[in-house]
DRENDO-1510 file (C-alpha; in Angstrom, 1 decimal, always signed):
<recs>
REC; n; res; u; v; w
REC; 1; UNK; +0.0; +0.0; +0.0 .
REC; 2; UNK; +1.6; +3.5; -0.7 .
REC; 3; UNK; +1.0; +6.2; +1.7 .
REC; 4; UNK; +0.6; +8.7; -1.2 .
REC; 5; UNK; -2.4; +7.0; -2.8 .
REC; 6; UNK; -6.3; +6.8; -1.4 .
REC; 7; UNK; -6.2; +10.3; +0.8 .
REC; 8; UNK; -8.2; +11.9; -2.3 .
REC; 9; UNK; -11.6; +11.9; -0.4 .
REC; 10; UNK; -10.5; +11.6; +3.5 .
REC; 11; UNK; -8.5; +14.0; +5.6 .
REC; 12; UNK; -6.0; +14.0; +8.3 .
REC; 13; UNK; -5.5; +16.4; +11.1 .
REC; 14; UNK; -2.1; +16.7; +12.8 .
REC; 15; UNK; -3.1; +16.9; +16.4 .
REC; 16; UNK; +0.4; +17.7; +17.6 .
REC; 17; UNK; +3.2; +19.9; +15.7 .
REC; 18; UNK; +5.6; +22.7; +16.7 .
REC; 19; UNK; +4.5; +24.9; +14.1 .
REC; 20; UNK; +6.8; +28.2; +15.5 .
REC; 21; UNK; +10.0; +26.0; +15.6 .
REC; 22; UNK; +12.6; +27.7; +12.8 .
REC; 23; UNK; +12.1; +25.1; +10.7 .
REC; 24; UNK; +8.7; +25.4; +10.3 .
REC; 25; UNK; +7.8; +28.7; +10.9 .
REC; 26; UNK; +10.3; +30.3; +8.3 .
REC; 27; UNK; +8.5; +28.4; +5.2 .
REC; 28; UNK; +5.4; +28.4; +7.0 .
REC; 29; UNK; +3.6; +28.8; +3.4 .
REC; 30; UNK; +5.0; +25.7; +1.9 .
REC; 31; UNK; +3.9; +23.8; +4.9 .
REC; 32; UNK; +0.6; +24.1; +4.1 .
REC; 33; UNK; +0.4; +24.0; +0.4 .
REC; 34; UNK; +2.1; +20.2; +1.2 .
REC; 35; UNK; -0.7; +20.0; +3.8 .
REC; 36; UNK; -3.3; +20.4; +1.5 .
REC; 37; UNK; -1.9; +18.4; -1.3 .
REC; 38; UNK; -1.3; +15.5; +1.3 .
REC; 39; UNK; -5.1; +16.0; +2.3 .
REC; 40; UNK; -4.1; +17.1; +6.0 .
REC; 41; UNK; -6.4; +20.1; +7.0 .
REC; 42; UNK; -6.1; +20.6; +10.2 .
REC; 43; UNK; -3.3; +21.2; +12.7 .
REC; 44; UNK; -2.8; +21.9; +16.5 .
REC; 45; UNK; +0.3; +23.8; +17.2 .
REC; 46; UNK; +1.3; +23.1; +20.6 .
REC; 47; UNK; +2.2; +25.5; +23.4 .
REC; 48; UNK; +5.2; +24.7; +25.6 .
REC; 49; UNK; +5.9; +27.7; +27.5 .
REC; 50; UNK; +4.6; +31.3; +27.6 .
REC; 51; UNK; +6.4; +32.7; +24.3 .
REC; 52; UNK; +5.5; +29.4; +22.4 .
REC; 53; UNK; +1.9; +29.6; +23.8 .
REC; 54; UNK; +1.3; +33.1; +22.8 .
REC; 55; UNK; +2.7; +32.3; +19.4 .
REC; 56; UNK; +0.5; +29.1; +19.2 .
REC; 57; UNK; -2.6; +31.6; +19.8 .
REC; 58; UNK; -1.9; +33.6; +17.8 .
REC; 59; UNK; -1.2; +31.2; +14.6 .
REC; 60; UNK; -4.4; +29.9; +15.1 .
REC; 61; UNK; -5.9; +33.1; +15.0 .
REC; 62; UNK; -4.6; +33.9; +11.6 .
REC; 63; UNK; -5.3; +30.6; +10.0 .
REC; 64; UNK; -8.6; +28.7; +10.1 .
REC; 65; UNK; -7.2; +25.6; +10.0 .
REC; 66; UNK; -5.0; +25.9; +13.1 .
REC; 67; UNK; -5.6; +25.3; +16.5 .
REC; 68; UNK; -3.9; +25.9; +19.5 .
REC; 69; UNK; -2.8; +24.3; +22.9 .
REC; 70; UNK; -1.3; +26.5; +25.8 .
REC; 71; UNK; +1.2; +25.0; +28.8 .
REC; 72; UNK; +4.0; +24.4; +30.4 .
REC; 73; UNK; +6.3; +21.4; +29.0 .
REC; 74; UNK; +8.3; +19.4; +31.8 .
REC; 75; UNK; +11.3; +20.8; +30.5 .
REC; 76; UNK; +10.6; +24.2; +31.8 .
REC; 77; UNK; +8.9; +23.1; +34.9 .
REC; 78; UNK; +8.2; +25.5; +37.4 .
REC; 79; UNK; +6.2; +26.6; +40.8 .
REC; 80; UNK; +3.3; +28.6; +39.0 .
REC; 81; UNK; +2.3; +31.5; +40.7 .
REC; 82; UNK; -1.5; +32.9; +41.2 .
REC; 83; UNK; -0.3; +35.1; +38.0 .
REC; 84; UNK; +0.8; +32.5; +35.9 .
REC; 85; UNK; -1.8; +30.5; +36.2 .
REC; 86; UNK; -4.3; +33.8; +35.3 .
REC; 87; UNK; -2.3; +34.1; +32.5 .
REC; 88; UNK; -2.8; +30.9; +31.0 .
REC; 89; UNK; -6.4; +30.6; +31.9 .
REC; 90; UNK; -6.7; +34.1; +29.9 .
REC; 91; UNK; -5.0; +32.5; +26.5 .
REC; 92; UNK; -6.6; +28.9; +27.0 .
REC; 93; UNK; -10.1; +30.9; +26.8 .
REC; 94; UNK; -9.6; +31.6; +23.1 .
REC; 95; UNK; -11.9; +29.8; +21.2 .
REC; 96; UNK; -9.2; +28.1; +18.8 .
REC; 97; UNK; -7.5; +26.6; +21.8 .
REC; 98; UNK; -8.5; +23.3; +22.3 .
REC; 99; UNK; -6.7; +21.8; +25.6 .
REC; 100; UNK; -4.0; +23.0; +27.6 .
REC; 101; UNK; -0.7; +21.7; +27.5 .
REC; 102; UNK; +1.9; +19.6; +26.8 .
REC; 103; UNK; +2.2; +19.2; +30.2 .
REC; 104; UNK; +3.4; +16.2; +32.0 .
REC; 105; UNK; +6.7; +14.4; +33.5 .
REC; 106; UNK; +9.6; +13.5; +31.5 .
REC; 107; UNK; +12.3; +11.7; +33.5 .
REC; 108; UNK; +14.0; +10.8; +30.4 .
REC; 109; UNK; +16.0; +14.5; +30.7 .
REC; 110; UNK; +15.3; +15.2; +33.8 .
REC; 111; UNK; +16.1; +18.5; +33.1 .
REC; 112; UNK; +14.1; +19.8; +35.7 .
REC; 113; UNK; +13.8; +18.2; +39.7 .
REC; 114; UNK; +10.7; +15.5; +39.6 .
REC; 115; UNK; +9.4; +17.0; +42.6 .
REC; 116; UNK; +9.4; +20.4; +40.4 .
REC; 117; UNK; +8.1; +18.4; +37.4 .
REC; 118; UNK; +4.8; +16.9; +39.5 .
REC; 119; UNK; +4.2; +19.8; +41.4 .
REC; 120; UNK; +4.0; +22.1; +37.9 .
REC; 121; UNK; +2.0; +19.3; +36.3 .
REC; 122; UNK; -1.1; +18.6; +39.5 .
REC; 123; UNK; -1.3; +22.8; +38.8 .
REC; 124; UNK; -1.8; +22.3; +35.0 .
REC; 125; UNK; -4.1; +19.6; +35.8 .
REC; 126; UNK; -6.0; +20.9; +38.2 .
REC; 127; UNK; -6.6; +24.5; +35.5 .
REC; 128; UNK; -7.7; +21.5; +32.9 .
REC; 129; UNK; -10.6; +20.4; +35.7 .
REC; 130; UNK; -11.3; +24.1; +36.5 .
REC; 131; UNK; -11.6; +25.4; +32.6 .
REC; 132; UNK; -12.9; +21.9; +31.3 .
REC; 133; UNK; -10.3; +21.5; +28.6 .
REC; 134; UNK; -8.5; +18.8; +27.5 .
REC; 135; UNK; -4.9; +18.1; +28.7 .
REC; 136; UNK; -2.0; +16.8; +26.7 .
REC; 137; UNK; +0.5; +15.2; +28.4 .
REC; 138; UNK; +4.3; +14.6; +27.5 .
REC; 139; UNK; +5.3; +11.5; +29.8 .
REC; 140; UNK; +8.5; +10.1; +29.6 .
REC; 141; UNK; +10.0; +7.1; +31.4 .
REC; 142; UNK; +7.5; +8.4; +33.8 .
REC; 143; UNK; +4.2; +6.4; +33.7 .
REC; 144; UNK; +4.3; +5.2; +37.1 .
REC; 145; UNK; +4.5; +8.9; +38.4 .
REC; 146; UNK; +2.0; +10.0; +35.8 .
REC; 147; UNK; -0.6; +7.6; +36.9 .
REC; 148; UNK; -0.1; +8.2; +40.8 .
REC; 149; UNK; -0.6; +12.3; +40.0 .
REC; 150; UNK; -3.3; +12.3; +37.7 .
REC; 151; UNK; -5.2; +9.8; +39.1 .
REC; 152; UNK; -6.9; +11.8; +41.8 .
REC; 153; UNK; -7.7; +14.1; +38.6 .
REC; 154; UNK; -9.4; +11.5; +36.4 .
REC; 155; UNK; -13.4; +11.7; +37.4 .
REC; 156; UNK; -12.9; +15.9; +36.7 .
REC; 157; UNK; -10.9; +16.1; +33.9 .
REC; 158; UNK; -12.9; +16.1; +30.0 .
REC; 159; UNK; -11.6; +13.0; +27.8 .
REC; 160; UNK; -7.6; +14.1; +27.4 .
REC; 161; UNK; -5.0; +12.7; +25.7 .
REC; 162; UNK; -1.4; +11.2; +25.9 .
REC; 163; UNK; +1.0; +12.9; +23.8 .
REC; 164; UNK; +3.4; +10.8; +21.6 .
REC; 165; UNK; +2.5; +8.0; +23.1 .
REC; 166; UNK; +5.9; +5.8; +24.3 .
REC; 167; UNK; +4.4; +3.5; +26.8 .
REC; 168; UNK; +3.7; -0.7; +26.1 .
REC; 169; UNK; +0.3; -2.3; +26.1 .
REC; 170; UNK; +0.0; -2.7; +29.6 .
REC; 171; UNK; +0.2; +1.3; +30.3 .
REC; 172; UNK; -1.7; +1.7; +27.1 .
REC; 173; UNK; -4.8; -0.2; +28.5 .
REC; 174; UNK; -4.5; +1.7; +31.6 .
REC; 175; UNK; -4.4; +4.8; +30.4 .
REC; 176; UNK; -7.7; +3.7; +28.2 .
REC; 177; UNK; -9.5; +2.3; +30.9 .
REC; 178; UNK; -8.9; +5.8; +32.0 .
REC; 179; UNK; -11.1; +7.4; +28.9 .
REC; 180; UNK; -7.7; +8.5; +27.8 .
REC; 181; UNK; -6.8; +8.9; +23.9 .
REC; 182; UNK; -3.4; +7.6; +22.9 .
REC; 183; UNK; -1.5; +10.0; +19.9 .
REC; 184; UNK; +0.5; +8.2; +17.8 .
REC; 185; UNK; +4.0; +9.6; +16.1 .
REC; 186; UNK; +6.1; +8.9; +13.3 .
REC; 187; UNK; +8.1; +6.5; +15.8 .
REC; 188; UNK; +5.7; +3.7; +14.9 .
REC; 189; UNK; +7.4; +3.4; +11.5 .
REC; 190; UNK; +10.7; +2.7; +12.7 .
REC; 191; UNK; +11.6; -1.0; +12.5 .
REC; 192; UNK; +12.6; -0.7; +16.4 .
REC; 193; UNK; +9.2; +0.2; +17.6 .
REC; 194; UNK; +7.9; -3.1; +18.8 .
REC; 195; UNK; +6.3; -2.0; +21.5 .
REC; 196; UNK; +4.3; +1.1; +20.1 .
REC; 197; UNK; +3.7; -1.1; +17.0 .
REC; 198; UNK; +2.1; -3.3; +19.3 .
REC; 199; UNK; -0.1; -0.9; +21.0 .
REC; 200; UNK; -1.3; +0.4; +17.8 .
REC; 201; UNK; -2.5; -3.3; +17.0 .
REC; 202; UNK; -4.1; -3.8; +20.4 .
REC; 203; UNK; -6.2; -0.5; +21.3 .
REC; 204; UNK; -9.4; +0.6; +19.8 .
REC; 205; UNK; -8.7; +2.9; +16.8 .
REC; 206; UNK; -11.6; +4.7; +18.1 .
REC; 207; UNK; -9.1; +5.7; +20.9 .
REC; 208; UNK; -6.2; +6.8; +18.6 .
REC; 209; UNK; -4.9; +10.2; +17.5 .
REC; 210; UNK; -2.5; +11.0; +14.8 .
REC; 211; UNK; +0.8; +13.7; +15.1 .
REC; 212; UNK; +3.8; +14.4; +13.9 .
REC; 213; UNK; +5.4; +16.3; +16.9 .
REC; 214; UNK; +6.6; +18.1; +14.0 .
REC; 215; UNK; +9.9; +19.0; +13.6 .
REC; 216; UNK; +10.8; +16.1; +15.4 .
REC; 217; UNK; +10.2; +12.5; +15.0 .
REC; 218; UNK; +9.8; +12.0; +11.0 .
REC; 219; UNK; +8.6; +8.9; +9.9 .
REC; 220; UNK; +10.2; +6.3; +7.2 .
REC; 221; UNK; +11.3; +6.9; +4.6 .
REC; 222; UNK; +12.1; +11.2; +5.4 .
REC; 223; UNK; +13.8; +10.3; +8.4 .
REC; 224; UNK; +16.9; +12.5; +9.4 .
REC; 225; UNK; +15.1; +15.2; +7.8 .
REC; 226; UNK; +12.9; +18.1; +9.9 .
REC; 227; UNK; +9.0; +16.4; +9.8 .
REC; 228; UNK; +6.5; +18.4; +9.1 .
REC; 229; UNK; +2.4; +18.1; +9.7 .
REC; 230; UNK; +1.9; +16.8; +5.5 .
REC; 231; UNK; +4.2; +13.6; +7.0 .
REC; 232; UNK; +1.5; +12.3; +9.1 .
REC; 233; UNK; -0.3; +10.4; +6.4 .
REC; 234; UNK; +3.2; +8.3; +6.8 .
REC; 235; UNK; +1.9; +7.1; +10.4 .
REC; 236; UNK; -1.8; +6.6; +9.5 .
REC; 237; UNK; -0.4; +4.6; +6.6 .
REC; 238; UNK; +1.8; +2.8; +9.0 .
REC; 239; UNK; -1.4; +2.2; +11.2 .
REC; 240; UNK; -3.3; +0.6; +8.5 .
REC; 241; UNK; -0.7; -2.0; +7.8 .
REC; 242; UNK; +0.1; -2.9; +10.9 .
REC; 243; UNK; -4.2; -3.1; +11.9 .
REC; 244; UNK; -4.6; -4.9; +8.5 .
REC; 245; UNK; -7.3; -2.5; +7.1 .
REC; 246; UNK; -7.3; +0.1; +4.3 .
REC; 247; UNK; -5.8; +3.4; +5.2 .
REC; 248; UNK; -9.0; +5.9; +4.5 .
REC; 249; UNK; -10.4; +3.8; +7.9 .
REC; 250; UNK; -7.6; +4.6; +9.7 .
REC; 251; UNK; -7.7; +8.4; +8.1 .
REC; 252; UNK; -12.0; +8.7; +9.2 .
REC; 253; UNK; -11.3; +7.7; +12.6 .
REC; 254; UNK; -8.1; +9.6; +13.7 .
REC; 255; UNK; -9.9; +12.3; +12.2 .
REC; 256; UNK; -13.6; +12.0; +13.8 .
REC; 257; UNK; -11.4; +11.0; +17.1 .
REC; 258; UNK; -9.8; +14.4; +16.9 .
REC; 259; UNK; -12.8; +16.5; +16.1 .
REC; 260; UNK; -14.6; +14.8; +19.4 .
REC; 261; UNK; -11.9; +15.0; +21.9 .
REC; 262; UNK; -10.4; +18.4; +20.9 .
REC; 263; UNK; -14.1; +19.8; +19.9 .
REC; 264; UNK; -12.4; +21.1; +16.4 .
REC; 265; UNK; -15.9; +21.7; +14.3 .
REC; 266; UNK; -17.2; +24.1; +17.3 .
REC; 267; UNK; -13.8; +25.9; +17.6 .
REC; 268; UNK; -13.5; +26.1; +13.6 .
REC; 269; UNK; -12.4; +29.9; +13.3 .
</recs>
């Protein structure tokens, strides 16, 4: 099956891309001409700190098609004062932003103290509850941590999803039990990827998302090369081959799974 053929009547979105990273942002045109001729149309572009959050906004507010998340990525984890969370609350209530985050725990880096990391993340969370949005969580080498803090969360937070999700079938099925949607990268077509591929075989594909993390992550055969949100028909084709069915199924339900859990038809701009 070739990714490039049988997209002419069913579209993608890209439910997680970077889109004011440099090497994005400076050909930001030719990114979505290849969108549209790769039958992507729709993208979130993903908040992880104030700047990136701000900028996410306000892409979305210049281009229908975009949509926004706002947060605080593990990375830059923090102690969030009464003013940053205002501040966050005031951008997530723009109606082309669709959950907050990425926010989560990534003990892979480590780059900031996990005490840091949890304590930034149950504030994020607990905004989520409060403002009823979706949450996107990064977790890395950090699932046992992840469940313990969000757990508490789970009968107040709307349907939310994990981010890039890295975790084998036993988190998956946890996390699903949870209500939670699992987003799928590029990663699933590398030849390493047992585990993912394993997940993607196992869950309910009316639980799975489609991204690109975009500029990171590019799937077989661009890989070594900056990915972009048009590359995502690489993973839904990867999907379909490793779920056995044709690749405008897996295109439908990513899609209609994105437009419920992100509410994308009532935030169209």
């Amino acid at each position: 099956m070739d990714a490039k053929k049988g997209m002419d009547e069913v579209l993608l979105v890209d439910t997680h891309a970077h889109l004011d990273f440099p090497e994005l942002i400076q050909d930001l045109k030719g990114v979505f001409r290849r969108c549209a001729q790769a039958g992507v149309d729709r993208i979130v572009t993903v908040g992880i700190d104030r700047a990136s959050s701000q900028k996410a906004v306000s892409l979305s507010g210049e281009y229908p098609f975009v949509f926004a998340t706002v947060g605080l990525h593990p990375h830059g984890a923090r102690e969030l004062g009464e003013r940053d969370l205002e501040e966050m609350a005031a951008l997530a209530r723009n109606p082309k932003v669709v959950a907050l985050g990425e926010m989560g725990l990534d003990y892979f880096r480590d780059r900031q103290p996990r005490p840091v990391q949890r304590r930034c993340f149950g504030q994020q969370l607990e905004l989520a509850a409060e403002m009823k949005l979706p949450a996107v969580f990064h977790i890395r080498d950090a699932f046992e941590d992840f469940f313990r803090e969000v757990m508490p969360w789970v009968p107040k937070l709307v349907p939310s999803v994990l981010h890039c999700f890295s975790g084998d079938w036993p988190v998956a099925k946890k996390a699903l039990d949870l209500g939670f949607y699992l987003s799928i990268p590029g990663t699933v077509t590398y030849k390493n990827a047992v585990a993912q591929q394993e997940v993607v075989q196992k869950a309910p594909l009316e639980r799975l998302l489609v991204e690109t993390d975009a500029p990171f992550l590019t799937p077989v055969p661009f890989r070594g090369k900056p990915n972009e949100p048009a590359l995502v028909r690489y993973t839904a084709h990867r999907i379909a081959e490793l779920r056995g069915c044709p690749l405008e199924t897996v295109a439908r339900a990513t899609t209609r799974n994105a437009y419920k859990v992100l509410g994308l038809e009532q935030r169209a701009g």
